[in-house]
C-alpha positions as CSV (number, residue, x, y, z in Angstrom):
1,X,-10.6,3.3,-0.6
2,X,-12.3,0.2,0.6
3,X,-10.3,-2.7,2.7
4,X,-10.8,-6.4,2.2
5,X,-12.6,-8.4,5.4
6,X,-9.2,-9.9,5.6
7,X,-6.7,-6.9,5.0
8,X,-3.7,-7.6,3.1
9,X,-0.3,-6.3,3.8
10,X,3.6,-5.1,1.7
11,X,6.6,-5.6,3.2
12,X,9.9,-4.8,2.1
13,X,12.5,-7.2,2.8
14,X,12.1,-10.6,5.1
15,X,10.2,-11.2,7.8
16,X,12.0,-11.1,11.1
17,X,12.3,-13.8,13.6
18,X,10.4,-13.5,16.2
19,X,8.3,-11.5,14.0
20,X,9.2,-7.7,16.2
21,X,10.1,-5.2,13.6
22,X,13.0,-2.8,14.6
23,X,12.7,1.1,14.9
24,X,16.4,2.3,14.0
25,X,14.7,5.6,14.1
26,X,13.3,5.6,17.7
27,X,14.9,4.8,20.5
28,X,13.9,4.3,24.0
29,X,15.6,7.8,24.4
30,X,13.3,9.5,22.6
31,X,10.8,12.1,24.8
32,X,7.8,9.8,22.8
33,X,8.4,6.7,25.2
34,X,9.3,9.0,27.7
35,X,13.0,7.7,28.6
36,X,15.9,10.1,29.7
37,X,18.5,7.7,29.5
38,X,19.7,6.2,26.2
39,X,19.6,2.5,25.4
40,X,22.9,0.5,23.5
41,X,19.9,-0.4,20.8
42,X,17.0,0.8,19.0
43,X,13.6,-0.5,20.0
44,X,11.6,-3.6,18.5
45,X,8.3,-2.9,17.6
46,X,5.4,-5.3,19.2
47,X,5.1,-6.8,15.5
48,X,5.8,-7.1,11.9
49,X,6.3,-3.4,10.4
50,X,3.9,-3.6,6.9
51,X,2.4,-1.5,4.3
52,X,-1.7,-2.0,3.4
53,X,-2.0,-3.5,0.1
54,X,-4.5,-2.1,-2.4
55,X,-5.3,-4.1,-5.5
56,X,-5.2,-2.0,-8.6
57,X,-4.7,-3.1,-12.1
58,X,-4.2,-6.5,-11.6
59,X,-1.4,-5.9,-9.1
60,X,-1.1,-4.5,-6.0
61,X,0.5,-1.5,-4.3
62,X,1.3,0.0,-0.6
63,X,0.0,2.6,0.8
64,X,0.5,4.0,4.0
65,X,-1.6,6.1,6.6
66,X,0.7,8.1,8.8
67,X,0.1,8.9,12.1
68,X,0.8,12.8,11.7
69,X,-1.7,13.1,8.8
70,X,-4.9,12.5,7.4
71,X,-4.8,8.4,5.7
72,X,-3.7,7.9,2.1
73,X,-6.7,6.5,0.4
74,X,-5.3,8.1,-2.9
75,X,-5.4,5.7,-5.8
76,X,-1.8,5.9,-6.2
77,X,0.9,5.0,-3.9
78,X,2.5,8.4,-1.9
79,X,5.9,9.7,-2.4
80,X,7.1,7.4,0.5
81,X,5.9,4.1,-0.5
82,X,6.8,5.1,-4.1
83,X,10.5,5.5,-3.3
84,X,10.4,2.2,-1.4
85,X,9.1,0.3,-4.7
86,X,11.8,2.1,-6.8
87,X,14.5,0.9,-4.1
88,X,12.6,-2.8,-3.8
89,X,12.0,-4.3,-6.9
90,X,10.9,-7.3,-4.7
91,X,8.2,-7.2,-1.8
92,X,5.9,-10.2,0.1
93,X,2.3,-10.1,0.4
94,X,1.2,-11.0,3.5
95,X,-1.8,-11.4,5.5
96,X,-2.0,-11.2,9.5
97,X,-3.7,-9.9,13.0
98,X,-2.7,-6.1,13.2
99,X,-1.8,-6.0,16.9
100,X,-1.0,-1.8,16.7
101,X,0.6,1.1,15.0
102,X,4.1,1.5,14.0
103,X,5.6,4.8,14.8
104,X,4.5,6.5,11.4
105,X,1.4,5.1,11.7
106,X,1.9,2.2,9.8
107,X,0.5,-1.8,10.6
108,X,1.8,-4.2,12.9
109,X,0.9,-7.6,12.3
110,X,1.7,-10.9,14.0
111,X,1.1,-14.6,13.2
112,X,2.7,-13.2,9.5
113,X,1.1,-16.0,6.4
114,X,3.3,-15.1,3.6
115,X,0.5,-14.8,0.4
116,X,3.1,-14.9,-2.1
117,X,6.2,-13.1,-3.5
118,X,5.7,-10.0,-5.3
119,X,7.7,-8.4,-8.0
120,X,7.5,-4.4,-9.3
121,X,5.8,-3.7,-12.5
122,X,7.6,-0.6,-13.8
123,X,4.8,-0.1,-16.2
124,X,1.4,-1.0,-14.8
125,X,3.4,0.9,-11.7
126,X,2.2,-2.2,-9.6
127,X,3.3,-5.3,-7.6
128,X,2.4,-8.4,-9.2
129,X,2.9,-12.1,-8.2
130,X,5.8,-14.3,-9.0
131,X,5.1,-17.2,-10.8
């Protein structure tokens, strides 16, 4: 699967302020940041926690590359992302500077541009732009 020059990005949900994503998963406890002690909050992320966006049939999907596996470059969206679309029915498009990886692997972006609001497609199986 080829990117764009300029990648573009999914995210479920608003941007946050101050544009740091938080991990309710990990947190500072965790052996992977190498704390013993456990903090009163989970962690924020050092950006803006996204999907890549692949344009297929007029629309666009996410797809995600994990960092415990080989990347996604399947045409269709995997199980994860798919679950997120059936719980989202609306998404942003965004573009950004990817500043590093998310826990699973996925984008973090600053200096967030919303592109434009998105809405699910239930038959082209697709994200497609408000109008």
């Amino acid at each position: 699967m080829k990117r764009p020059a300029k990648p573009l990005y999914i995210r479920f949900g608003a941007v946050p302020r101050g544009q740091h994503s938080t991990n309710w998963y990990l947190t500072e406890a965790d052996p992977y940041y190498g704390f013993k002690s456990k903090p009163k909050r989970p962690v924020k992320e050092i950006g803006v926690s996204c999907y890549y966006a692949h344009r297929q049939d007029g629309g666009f999907i996410p797809y995600a590359v994990w960092a415990f596996g080989e990347p996604n470059t399947s045409v269709g969206m995997d199980w994860y992302c798919y679950g997120q679309a059936s719980e989202h029915e609306n998404a942003l498009l965004l573009e950004g500077d990817e500043v590093g990886k998310g826990q699973d692997g996925e984008p973090l972006i600053r200096n967030v541009k919303v592109v434009a609001k998105l809405t699910w497609h239930p038959k082209s199986e697709t994200y497609r732009r408000v109008k």
